[in-house]
N, C-alpha and C positions, 0 to 999 in steps of 0.2 A: 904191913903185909907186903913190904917189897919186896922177899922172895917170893914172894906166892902169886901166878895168875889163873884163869879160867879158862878152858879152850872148848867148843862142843865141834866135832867130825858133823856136816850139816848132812843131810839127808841126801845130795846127789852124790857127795862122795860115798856115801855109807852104800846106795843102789849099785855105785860101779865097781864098788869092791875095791876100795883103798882104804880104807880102814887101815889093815896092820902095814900099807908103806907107809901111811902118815903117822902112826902112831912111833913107827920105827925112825923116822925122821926128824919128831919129837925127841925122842931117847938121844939116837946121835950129836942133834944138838946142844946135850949138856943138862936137858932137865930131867927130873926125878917126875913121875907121877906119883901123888900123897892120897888120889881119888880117883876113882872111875866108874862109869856105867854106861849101859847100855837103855837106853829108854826110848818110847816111841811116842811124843808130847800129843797131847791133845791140842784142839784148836784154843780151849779156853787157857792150859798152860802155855803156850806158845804166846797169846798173846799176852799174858800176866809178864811173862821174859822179857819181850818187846814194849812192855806200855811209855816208858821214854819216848818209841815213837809214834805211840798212837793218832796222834794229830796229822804225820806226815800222810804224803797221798800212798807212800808204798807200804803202809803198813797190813793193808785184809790182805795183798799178795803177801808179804815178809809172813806173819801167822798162819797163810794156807803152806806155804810153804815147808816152811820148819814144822809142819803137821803130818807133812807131807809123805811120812818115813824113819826109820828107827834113826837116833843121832848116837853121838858117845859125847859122853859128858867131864868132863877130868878136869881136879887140880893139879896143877905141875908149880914144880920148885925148882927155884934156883938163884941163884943173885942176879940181882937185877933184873927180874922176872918181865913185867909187864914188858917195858922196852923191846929185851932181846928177844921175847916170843914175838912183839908185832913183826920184828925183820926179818924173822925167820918164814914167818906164813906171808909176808908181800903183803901188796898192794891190794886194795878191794878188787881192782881191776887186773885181772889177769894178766892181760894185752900188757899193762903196766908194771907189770910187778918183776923183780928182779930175776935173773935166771939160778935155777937152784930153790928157789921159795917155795911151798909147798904150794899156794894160789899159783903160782906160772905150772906149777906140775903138774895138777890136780883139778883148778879150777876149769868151766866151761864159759862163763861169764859174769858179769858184777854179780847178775843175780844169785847166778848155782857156784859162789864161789868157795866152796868145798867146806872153807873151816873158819870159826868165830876163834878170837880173839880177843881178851878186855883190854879198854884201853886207858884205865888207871886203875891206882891201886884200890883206889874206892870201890870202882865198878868191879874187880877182881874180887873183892869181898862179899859184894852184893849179891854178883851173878854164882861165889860159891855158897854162898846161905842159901840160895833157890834150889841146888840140885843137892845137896850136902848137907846130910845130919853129923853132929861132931863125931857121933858114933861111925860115921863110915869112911874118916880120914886117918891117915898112917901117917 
C-alpha cells in the first residue's frame, strides 16, 4: 500500500473552518483522494483509533479530544504516499514545522495540531480499514 496513506482534518481545524484550505492543499500537493468522510467519533471510537497509545499519559486528553468535534476522514493516493504526505502536513509541533506545511498554517499547538497523518504503510492500512468499508473507496 505505498501509494496509499490516511489523513483525518482533527477537530480544531474542522471548528475554525479550514477544512476546504487543507483539503485544497491536500489536492495541490499531488494526491488523489480515493475516500472521504465527515464523521463526529465518539469517545469509545476515538479511543478504539488511539489504543496504540493507551498506556501513554496523554491518551484520556488525545480521545476527549478527537471526540471533541466533527473530523474528515480520507484516503489519499499517490507515489510515495506516506513519506510525502508527512512533509507536506510538518512537524507535530507547529513552532517546528516547516513554512508552507499545513501544521505551520493551520496548526495552534502540539496538541490542536490540525491534521493526522499515518506514518507507515502498515498503519496507513490499519487506520483505513477503521474508517473504510471497501464499498466506500474509488
Amino acid at each position: 500500500m505505498s501509494n496509499m496513506t490516511f489523513t483525518m482534518i482533527k477537530p480544531d481545524a474542522t471548528a475554525k473552518g479550514h477544512t476546504g484550505n487543507i483539503l485544497q492543499h491536500i489536492l495541490d500537493s499531488g494526491f488523489k483522494i480515493k475516500a472521504m468522510k465527515w464523521v463526529h467519533l465518539t469517545a469509545q471510537q476515538a479511543g478504539l483509533f488511539y489504543e496504540v497509545h493507551k498506556e501513554r499519559p496523554f491518551y484520556g486528553e488525545l480521545v476527549s479530544f478527537m471526540s471533541s468535534g466533527p473530523i474528515v476522514a480520507a484516503i489519499l493516493e499517490k507515489d510515495n504516499a506516506v513519506s510525502d504526505f508527512r512533509a507536506v502536513i510538518g512537524a507535530t509541533n507547529p513552532a517546528q514545522a516547516a513554512e508552507g506545511t499545513i501544521r505551520k498554517l493551520y496548526a495552534a499547538s502540539i496538541g490542536e495540531n490540525a491534521i493526522h497523518g499515518s506514518d507507515s504503510n502498515e498503519n496507513a492500512k490499519i487506520e483505513s480499514d477503521f474508517f473504510f468499508s471497501a464499498f466506500e473507496r474509488f
